[in-house]
C-alpha positions in Angstrom: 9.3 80.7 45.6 12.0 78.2 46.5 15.5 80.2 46.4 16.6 76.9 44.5 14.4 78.2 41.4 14.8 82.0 41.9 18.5 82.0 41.6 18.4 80.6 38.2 15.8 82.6 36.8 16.2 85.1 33.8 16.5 88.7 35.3 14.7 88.2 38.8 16.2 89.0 41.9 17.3 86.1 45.1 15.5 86.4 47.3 12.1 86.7 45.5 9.9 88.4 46.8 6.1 89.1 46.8 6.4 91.9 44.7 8.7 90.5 42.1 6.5 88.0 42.0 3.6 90.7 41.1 6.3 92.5 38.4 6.7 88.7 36.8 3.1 88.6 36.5 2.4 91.9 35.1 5.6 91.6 32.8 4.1 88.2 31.4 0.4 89.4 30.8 1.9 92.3 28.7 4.5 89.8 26.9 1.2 87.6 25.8 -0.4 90.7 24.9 2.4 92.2 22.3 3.6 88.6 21.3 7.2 89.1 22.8 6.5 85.7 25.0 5.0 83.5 26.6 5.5 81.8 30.0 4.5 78.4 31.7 4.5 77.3 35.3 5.7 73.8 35.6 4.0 71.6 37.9 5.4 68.0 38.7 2.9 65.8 40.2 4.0 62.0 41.1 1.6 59.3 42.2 1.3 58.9 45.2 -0.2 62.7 45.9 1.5 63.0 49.1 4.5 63.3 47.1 3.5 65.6 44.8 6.0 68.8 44.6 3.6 71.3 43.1 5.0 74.3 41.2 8.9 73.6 41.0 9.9 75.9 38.2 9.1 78.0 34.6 9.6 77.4 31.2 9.7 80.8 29.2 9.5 81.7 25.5 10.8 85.4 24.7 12.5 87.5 22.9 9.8 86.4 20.1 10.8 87.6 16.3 8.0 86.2 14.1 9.9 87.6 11.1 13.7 85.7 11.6 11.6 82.6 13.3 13.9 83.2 15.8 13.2 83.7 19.5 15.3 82.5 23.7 14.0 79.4 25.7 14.7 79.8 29.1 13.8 77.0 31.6 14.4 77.3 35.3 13.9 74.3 37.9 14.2 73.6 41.2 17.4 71.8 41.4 15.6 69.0 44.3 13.6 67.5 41.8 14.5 64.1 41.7 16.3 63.3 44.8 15.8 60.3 46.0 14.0 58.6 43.8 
């Protein structure tokens, strides 16, 4: 993962490495699971596919409370997308 996107990331660790990246993934299965959240990889595809970016970020839903409807958004992007254009 890009250091741009790491280092704004809710609790994860710059660098990144493989095995956070393994404790993310873990961490979000069980979070599906339980209903505590629910995370999204963001992709960011452009015509033409050459300059496609791929993955650039994550857009996370936790902290889930079903009873006060109330719940934390927490977006983090690469902070390249965009440049240029």
């Amino acid at each position: 993962m890009n250091c741009n996107i790491s280092k704004y990331l809710y609790e994860v660790s710059d660098p990144y490495s493989l095995g956070d990246a393994m404790n993310f993934i873990e961490t979000a299965r069980y979070d599906f699971i339980s209903h505590r959240a629910i995370h999204f990889g963001v992709d960011y595809n452009i015509k033409p596919v050459s300059e496609n970016l791929g993955f650039v970020g994550i857009l996370s839903i936790r902290n889930i409370d079903m009873i006060k409807k109330e719940q934390l958004l927490h977006i983090g992007l690469d902070s390249n997308i965009g440049e240029g254009e």
